[in-house]
ROTINU-215254 format. One record per atom (N, C-alpha, C, O): residue in one letter; x, y, z. Coordinates in steps of 0.1 Angstrom, whole numbers, plus 5000, padded with zeros to 4 digits. Example, Ala and Ser with C-alpha at 12.3 -4.5 7.8 and 13.67 -1.06 7.14 Angstrom:
# ROTINU-215254
A513249435078A512349555078A513249675078A514249675085S512849785071S513749895071S512950005079S513450115080
This chain:
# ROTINU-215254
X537185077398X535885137394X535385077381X534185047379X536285067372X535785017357X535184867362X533984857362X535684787365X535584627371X533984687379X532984647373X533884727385X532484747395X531784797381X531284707373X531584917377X530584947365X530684817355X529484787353X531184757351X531384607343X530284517347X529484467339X530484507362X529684417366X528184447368X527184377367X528384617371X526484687374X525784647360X524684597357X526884687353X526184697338X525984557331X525684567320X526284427336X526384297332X524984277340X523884287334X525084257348X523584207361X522484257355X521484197353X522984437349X521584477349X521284447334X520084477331X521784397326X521184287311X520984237309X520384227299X521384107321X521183977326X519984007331X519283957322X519084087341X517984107345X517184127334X516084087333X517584187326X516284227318X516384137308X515484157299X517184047305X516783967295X516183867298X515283827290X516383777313X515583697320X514083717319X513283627316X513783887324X512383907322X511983937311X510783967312X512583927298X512283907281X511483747284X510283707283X512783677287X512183537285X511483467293X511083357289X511083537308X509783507310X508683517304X507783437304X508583647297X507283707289X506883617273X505783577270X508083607266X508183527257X507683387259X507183317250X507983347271X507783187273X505983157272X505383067267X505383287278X504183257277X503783227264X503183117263X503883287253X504083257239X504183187232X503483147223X505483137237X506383057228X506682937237X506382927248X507482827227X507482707240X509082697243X509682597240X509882817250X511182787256X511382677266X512282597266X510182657276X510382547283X510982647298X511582597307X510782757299X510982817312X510482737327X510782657336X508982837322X507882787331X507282667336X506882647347X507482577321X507082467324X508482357327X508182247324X509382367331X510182317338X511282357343X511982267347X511882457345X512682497357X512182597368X512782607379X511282647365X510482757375X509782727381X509282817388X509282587381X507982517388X508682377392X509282287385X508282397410X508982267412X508282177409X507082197406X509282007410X508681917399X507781817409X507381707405X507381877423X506381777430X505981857434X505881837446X505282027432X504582057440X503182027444X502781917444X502382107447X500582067451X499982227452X500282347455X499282157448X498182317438X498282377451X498082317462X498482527450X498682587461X497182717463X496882777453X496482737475X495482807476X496082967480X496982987488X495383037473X496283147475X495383217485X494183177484X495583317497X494683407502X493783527498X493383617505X493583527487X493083607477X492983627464X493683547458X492383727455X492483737444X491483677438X490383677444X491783617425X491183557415X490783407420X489683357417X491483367425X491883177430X491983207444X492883147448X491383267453X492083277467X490683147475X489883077469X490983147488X489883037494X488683047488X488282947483X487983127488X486583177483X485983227470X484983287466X487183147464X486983197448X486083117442X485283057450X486083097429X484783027422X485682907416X485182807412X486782907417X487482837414X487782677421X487782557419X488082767431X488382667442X486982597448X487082477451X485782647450X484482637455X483782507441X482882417443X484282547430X483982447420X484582307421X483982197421X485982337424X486882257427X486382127438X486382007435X485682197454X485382117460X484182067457X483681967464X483682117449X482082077450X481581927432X480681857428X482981967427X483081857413X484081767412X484081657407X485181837418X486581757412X487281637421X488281577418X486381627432X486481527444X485681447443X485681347450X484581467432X483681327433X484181187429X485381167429X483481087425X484080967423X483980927405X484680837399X482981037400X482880967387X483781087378X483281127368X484881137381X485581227375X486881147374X487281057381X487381207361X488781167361X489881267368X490781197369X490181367372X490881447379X491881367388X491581247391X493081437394X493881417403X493981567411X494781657409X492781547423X492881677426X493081687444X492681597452X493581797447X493581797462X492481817466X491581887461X492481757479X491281707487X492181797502X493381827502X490881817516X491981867529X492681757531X493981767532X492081637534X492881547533X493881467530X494481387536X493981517512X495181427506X494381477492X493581567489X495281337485X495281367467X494281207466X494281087469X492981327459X492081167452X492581187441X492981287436X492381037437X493380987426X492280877418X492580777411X491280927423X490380807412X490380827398X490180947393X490580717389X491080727376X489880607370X490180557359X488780567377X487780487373X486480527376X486480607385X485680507372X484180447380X483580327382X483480237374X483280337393X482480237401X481280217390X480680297383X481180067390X480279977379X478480027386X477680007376X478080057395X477080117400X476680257393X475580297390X478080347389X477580477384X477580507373X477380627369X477980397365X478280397349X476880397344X476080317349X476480487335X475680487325X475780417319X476880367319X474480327309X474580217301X474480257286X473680197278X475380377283X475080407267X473980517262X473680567251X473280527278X471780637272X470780567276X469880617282X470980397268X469980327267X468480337274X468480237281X467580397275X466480437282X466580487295X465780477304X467980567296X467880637309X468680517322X468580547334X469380397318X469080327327X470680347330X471480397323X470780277340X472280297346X472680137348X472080037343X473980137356X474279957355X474179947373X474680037380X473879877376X473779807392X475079777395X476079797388X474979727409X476379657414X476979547406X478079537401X475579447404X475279307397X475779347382X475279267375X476279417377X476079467360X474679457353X474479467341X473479427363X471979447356X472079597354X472879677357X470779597349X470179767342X469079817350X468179737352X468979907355X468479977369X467480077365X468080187361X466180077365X466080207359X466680367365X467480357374X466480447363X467180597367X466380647378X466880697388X464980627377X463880647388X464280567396X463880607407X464980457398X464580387410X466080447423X466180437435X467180517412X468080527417X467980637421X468780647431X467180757419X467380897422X467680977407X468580967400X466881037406X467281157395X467181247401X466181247409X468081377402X468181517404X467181557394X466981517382X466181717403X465681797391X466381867381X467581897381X465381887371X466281937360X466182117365X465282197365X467682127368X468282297367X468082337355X468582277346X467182477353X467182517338X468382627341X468682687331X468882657351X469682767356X469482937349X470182997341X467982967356X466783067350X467983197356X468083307351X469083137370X469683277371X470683317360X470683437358X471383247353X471983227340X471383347334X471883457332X470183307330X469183297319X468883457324X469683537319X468283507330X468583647334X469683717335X469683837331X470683677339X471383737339X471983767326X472183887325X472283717317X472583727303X471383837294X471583927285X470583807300X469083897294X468984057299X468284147295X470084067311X469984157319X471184257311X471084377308X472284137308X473984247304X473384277295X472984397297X472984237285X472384267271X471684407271X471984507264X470784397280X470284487281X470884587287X470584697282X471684597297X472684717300X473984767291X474684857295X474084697277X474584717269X473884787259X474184897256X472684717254X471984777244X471184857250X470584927241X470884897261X469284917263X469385037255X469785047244X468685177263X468785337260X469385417265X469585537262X469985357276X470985467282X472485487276X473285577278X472585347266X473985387262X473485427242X472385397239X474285477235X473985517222X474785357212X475685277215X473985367203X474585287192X476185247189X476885147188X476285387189X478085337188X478485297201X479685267200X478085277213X478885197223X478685067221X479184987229X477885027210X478484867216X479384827201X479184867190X480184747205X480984687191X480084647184X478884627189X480484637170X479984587160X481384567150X482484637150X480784397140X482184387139X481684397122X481084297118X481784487114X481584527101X482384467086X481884457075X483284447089X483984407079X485084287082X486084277089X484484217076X485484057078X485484017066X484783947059X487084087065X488083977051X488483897052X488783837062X488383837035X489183677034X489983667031X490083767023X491283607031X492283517026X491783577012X492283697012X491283557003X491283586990X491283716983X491783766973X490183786995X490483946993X491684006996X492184076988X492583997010X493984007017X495183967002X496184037000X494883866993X495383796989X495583836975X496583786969X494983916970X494283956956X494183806949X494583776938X493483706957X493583556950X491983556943X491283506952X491083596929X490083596929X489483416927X490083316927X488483456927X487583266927X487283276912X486783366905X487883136906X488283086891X487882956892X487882876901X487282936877X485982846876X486882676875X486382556873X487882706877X488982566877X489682536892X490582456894X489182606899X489082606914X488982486919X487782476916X489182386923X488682266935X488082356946X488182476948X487182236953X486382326962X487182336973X486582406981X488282296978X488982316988X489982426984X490582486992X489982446969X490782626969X489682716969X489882836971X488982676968X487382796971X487282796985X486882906990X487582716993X487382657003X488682777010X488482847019X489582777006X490782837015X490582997016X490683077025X490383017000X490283246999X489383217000X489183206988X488083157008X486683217015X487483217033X487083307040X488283147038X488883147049X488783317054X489583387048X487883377065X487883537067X488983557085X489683487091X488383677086X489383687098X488783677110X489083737120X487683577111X486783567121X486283437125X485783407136X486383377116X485983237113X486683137099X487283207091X486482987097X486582947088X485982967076X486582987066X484782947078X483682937069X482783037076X482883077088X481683077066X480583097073X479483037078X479282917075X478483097086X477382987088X476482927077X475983007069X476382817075X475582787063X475982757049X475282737039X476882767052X477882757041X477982617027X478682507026X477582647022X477282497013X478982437009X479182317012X479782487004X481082497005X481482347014X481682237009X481582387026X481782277035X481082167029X481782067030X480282137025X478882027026X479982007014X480881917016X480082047005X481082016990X482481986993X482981926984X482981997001X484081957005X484481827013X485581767014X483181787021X483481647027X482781577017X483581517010X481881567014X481681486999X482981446988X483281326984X483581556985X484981536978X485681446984X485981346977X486181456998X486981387008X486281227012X486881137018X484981227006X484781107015X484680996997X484780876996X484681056989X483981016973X485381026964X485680926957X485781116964X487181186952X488181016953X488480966964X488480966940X489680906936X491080946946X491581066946X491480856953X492780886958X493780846947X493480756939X494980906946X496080906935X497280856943X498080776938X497580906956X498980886961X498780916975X498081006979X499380836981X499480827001X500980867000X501780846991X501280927013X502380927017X502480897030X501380867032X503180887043X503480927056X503681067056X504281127046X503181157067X503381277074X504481257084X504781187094X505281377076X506381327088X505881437106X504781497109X506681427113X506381417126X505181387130X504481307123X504681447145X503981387154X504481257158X505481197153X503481217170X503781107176X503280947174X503580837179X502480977166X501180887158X501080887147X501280997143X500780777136X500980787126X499980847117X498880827123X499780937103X498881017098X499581017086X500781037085X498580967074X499180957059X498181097055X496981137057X499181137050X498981227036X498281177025X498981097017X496681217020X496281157009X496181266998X495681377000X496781226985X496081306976X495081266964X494981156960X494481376960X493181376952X493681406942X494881436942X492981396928X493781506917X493081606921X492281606930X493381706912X493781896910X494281916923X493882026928X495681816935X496381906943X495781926953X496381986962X494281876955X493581836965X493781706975X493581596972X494181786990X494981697000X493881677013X492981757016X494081577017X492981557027X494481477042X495581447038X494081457055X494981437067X494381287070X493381307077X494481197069X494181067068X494181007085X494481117091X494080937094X494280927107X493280767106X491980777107X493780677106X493080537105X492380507121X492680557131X491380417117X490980367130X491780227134X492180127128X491780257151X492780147156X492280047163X492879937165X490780097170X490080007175X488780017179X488580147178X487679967184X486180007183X485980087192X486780107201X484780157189X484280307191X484180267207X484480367214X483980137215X483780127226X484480117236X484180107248X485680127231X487280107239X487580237241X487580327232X487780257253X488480367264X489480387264X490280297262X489780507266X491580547271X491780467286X491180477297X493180387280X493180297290X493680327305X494680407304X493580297313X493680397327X494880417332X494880497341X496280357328X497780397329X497980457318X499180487317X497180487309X497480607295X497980767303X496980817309X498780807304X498580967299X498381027289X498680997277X497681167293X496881197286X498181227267X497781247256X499481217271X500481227262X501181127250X501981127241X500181037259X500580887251X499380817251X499380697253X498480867248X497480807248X496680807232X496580917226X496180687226X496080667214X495080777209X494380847216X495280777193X494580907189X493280827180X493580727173X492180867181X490880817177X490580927161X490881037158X489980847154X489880897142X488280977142X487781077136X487480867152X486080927154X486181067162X485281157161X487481097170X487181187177X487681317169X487581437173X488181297161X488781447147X487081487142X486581597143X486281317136X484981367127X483881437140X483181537139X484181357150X483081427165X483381597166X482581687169X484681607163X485181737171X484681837160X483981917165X484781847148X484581917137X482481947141X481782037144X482381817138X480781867142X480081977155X479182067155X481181907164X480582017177X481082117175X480682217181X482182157167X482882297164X482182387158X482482507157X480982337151X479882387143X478982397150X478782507155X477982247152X477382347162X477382437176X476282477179X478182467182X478782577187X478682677183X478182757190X478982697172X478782827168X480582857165X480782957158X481482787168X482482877165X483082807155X484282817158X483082747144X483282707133X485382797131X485682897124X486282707140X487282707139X488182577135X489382567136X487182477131X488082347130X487682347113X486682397107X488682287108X488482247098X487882127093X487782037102X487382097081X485881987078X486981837080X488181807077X485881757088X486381667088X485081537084X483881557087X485681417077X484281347076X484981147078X486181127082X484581087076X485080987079X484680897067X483780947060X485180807063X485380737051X486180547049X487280497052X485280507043X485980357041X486880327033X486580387023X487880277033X489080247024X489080117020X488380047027X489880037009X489979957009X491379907009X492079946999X491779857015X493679887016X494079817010X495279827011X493679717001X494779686989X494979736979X496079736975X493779816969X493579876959X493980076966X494880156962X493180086975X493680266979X494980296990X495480406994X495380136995X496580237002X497780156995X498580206986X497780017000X498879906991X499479956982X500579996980X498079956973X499079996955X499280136953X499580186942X499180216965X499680376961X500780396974X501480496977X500780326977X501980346985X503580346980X503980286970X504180416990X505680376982X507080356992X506880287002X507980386990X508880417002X508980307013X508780177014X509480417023X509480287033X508280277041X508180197050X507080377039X505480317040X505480187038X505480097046X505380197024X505180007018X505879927022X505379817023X507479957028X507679827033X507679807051X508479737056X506779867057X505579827066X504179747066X503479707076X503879727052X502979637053X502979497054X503879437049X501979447061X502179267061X500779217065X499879277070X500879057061X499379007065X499578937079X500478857080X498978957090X498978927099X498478747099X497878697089X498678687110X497978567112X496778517111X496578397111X495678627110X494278647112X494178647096X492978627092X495078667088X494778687069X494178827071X492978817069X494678987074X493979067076X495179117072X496279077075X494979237061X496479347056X496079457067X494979507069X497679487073X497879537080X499379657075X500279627067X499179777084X500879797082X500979947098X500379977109X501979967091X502380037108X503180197105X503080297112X503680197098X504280277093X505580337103X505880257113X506180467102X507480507112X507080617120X507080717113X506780637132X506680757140X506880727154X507280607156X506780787163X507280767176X506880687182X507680607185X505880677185X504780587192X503780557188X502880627184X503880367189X503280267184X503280247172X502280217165X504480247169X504480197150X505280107154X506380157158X504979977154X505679847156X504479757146X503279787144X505179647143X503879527148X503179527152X502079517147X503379517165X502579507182X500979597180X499879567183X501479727172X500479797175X500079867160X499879987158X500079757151X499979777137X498379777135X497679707142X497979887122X496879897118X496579827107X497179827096X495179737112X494679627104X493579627097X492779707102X493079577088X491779587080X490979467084X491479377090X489779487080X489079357084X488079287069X486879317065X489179157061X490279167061X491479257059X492579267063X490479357048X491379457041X490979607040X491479707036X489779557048X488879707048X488779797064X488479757075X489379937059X489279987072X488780147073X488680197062X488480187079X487880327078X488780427089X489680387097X488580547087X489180627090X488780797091X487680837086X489380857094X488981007091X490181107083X491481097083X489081197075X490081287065X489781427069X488781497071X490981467069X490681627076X491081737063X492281737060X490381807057X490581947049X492381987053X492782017064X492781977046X494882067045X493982217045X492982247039X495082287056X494682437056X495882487044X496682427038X495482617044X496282677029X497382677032X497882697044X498282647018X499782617019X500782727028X500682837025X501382707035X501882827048X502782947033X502983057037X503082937020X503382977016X501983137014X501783257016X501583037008X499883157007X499483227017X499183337016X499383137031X498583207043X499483147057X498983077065X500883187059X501683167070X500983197081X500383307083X500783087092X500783057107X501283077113X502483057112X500883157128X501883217138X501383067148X500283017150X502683017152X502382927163X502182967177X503282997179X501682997186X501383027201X501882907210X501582797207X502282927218X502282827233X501282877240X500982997242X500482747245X499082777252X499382817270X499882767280X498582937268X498982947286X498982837296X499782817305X497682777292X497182647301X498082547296X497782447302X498882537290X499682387283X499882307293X500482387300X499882217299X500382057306X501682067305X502282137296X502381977317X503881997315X504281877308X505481867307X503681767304X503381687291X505081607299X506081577293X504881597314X505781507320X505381427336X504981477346X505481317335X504781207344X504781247360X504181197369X505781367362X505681387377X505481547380X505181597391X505781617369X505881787367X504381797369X503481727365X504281917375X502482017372X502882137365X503982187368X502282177356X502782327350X502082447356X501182427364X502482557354X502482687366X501482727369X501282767380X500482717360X498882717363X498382647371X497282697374X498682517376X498382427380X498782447397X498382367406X499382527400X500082597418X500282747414X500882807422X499982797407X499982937407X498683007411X497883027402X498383047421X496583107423X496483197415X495483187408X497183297412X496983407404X497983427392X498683517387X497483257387X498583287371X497383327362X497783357350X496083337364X495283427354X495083607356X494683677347X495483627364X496383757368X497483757359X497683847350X498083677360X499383727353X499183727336X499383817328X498583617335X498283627318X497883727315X498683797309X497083767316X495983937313X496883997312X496684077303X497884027316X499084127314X500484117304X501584187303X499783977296X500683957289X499983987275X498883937272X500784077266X500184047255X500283947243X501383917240X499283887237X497883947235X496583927244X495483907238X496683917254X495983847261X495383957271X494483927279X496184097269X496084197279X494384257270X493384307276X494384227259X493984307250X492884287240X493584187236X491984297232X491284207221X490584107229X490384087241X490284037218X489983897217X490583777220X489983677218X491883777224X492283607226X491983567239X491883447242X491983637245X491383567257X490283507258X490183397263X489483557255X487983517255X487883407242X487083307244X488583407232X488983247224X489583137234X489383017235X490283247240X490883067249X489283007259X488682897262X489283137260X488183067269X487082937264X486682837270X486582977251X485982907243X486482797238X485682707235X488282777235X488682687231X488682617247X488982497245X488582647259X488582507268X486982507271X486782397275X486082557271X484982467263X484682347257X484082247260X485182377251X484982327235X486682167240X486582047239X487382227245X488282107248X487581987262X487881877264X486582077269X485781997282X485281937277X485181827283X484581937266X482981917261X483681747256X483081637257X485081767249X485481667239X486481587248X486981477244X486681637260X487481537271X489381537268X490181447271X489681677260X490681697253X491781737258X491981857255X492681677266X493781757278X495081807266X495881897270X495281737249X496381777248X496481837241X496881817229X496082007249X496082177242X497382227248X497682257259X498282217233X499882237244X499982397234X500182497241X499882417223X499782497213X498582547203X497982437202X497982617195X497382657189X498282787179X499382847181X497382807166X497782837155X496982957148X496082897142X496783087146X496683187137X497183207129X498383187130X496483247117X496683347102X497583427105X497183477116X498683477104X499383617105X499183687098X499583797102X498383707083X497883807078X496483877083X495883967078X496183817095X495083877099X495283987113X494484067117X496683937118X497083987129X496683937143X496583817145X496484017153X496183977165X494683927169X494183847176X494184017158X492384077159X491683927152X490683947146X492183787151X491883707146X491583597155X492183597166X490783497150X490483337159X491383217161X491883187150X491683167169X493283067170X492082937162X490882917164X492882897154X492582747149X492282607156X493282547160X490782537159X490982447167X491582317160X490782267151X492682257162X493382147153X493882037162X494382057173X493781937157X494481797170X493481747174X493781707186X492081707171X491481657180X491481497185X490581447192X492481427180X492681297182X492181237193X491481137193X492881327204X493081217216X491681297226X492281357235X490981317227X489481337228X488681187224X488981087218X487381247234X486381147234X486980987239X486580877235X487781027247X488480857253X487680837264X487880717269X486980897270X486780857285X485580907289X485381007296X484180797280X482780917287X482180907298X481080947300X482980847307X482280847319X483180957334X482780957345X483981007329X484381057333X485081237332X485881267322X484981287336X484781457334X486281527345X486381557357X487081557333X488781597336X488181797336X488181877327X487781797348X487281967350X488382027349X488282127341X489681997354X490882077349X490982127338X491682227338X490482087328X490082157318X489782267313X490182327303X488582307325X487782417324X488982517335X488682627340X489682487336X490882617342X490782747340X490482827348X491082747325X491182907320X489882987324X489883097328X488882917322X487482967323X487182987337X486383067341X487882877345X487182917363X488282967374X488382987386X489182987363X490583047372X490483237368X490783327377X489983267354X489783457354X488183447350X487783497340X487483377357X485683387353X485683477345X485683597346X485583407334X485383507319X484683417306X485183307302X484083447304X482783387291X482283497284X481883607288X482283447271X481783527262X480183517261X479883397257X479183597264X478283617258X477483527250X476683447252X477883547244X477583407230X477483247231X476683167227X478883237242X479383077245X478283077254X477782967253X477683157263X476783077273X475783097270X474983037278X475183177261X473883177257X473483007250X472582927251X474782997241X474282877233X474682757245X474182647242X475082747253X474982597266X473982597271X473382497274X473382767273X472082717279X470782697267X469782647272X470682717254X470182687249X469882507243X468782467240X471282437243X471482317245X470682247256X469882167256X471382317269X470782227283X469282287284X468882177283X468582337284X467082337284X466682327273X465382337274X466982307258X466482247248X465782337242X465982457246X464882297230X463982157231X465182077222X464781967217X466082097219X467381987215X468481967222X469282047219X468881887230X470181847239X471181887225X470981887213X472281897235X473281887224X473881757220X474581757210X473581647227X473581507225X472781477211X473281417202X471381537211X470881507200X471181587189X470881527178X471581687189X472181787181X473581737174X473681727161X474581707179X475581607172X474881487168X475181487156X474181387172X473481267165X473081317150X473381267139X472381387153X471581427141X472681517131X472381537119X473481557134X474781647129X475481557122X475781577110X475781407130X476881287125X476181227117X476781227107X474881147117X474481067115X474281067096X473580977091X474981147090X474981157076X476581097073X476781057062X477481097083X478581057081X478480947073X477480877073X479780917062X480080777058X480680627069X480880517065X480680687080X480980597092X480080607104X480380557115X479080657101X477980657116X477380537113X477080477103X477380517129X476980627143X478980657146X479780567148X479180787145X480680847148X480880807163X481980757166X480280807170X480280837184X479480677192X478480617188X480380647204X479580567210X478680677219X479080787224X477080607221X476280697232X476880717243X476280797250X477980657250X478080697262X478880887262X478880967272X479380907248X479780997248X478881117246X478981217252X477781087235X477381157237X475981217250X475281317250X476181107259X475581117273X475981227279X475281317284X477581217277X478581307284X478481437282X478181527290X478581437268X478281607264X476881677274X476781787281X476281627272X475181697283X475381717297X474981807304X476181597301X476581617316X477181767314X476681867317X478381737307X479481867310X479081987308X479482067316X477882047295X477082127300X476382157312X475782257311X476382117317X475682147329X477082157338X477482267343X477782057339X478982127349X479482327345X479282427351X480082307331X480082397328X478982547331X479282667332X478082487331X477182627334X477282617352X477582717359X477182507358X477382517373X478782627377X479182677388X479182627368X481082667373X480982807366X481882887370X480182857357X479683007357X478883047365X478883167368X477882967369X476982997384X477983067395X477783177401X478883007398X479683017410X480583147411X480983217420X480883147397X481383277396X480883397393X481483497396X480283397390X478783497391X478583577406X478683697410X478083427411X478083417427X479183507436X478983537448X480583547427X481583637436X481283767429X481283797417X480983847442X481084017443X482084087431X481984197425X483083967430X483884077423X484384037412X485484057408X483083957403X483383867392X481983917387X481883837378X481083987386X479584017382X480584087367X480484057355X481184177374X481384267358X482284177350X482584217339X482684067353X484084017340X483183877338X483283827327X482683827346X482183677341X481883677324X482483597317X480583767318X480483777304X480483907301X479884007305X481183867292X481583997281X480684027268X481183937261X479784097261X479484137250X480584137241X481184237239X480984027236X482184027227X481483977211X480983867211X481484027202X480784007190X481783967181X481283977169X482883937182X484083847175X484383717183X485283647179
């Protein structure tokens, strides 16, 4: 009998610690989910109901975008797995350039001769948002039913850190940091701080140790640090088509792109980024040191070059060069020292299995946005409705590699995850990775806010194409962006609002599609 209770009482600790580390995993990156619990060849599986079931918005989006020819997706079809990873030279846009597209022949075609679709202002959108509002505010409900978010501290107040007239603007810059956003709107601060970054005396380079790519550490005097990320090659070159999205090179335009649209958006979670010329004998050469410096060399071309040590692509082969000596780059704002304002790291629900033949659980789970909702924090607050925004905001920029994200822990749960990484974005504008928009078309859920401002973009009187132009175009390296990208951005608005149409469109998605969420 002792031997039998031994064992009840062994099984039954073993069970419950398993189901710890299921729950944890969503969190954290044990590596459960994303590789022993999910077989390593399955195919997205249709569930008979629920959230993802045949008739969901999900799956209905699915057939009606993710099968076409000018997407990058690898998605099931009844038939099989389309696997197109190109576009046909007929459907490529030619940069914006007056509307015109490229022919079979590589001539320029006008748009009229090919067919344009009318322009959808998507007026049911547009009502309906005008409608919740109003069943929120109207007179039937009293003042105190709708949130209001009254008090948002900073870092500085949390901190008892007050603002001192020997401050750099990037320490002004950190205790203004609140529990809602980075900055505020309008904020002159920011405008003072890429100026610093793009103008300020550099004193000393280093290498950043990890990642997979190489990123020098620049400093300023007064202790003022900026994230350095060189350019590797012109704005016109694509992510090349045997890239994964995991090895695939990281763009310095696409850190200064991403900061812009993170603004205008409205959700002002990335930190400032601006782009800047170097001259690499005088600002990196002679402040270099270590075994940085003994990476440098002049190539055959008489061009100073160097490569530095990280995982991939720091060789020769794939060394960064000046032309001869001059190269540009992007500088990203250092967030406050983790001493001052410690980081909770998260594992992203949606994360990729960031392996060449694996799918991760979301990817064959019909009702893994069922399951998330019941995990906390996600059951609860606001992060859900952030994630939702952060795959936005990752569709918009063509950005698959969201494996993790980062919060303040002095602000707690009730706070905004940090948008950070945007390297490997903006590689592919002719092409539209909907998988992206998962989180968003797997538990139809949008905030209020996020789709008021898409539809304000897509019916104008400013695209959001011209809204980043005119946003970048002060940069020390514009034009930031080749046009074909920002062509894109408008397309994907519009997919994006198509793919809240649809969910709308289900009976039993009217009440959760948008939320009145005022954080």
């Amino acid at each position: 009998m002792k031997l039998k209770e031994r064992l009840v009482l062994g099984f039954s600790i073993t069970a419950v610690l398993f189901t710890l580390i299921l729950v944890v995993d969503l969190q954290m990156d044990l590596g459960m989910s994303g590789h022993h619990l999910v077989p390593s060849h399955g195919r997205v599986k249709f569930g008979n109901g629920g959230v993802d079931g045949p008739g969901s918005a999900y799956n209905s989006f699915r057939k009606r975008f993710l099968q076409r020819s000018n997407n990058g997706s690898r998605e099931i079809s009844s038939g099989g797995a389309t696997t197109s990873n190109s576009v046909p030279a007929s459907q490529q846009q030619d940069g914006g350039h007056n509307g015109s597209v490229l022919g079979a022949d590589g001539r320029k075609v006008a748009a009229a001769t090919v067919g344009q679709e009318p322009h959808d202002d998507f007026s049911d959108l547009l009502d309906y948002v005008l409608n919740n509002a109003a069943e929120v505010d109207g007179p039937a409900k009293s003042s105190a039913a709708v949130p209001t978010r009254r008090h948002n501290p900073t870092l500085g107040e949390l901190m008892d850190i007050p603002a001192r007239k020997n401050m750099s603007h990037l320490d002004l810059f950190h205790i203004s940091i609140s529990q809602y956003e980075l900055y505020r709107e309008g904020d002159t601060l920011v405008d003072q701080l890429l100026h610093d970054m793009a103008t300020a005396r550099i004193v000393h380079i280093s290498q950043k140790d990890g990642g997979t790519q190489i990123k020098l550490i620049i400093d300023y005097p007064n202790d003022v640090q900026a994230l350095f990320k060189p350019m590797r090659f012109p704005r016109e070159q694509q992510t090349l088509p045997n890239h994964f999205y995991f090895t695939d090179f990281e763009r310095h335009t696409a850190e200064i792109a991403a900061f812009h649209l993170d603004r205008l958006l409205g959700f002002r979670r990335a930190m400032p980024v601006t782009g800047r010329v170097l001259n690499m004998t005088t600002e990196l050469y002679a402040l270099a040191d270590g075994e940085l410096l003994k990476t440098f060399f002049v190539s055959p071309s008489n061009n100073l070059c160097f490569h530095g040590k990280c995982s991939y692509y720091c060789d020769t082969a794939h060394a960064i060069c000046g032309n001869p000596d001059i190269l540009e780059g992007s500088f990203a704002a250092f967030l406050p020292p983790k001493e001052t304002a410690p980081r909770k790291v998260w594992r992203h629900p949606w994360r990729r299995s960031y392996h060449k033949r694996r799918k991760a659980q979301w990817e064959q789970d019909s009702d893994y946005c069922t399951m998330v909702r019941d995990i906390p924090p996600y059951d609860s607050g606001r992060r859900l409705l952030d994630l939702m925004d952060m795959a936005v905001f990752d569709f918009l920029t063509g950005n698959m590699d969201r494996h993790h994200y980062e919060t303040f822990r002095v602000f707690g749960n009730d706070t905004f995850p940090l948008h950070l990484d945007h390297g490997r974005g903006f590689g592919k504008p002719f092409q539209d990775e909907v998988s992206i928009l998962a989180p968003v078309l797997q538990c139809c859920l949008m905030r209020q806010s996020t789709l008021t401002t898409l539809l304000r973009f897509h019916n104008g009187p400013r695209k959001l194409s011209e809204a980043m132009r005119d946003s970048m175009s002060h940069d020390p390296v514009a034009p930031v962006l080749w046009e074909p990208h920002l062509t894109a951005l408008d397309r994907r608005v519009k997919i994006i609002l198509q793919g809240i149409r649809d969910c709308i469109a289900k009976d039993d998605a009217v009440d959760a599609i948008v939320q009145n969420d005022v954080s």
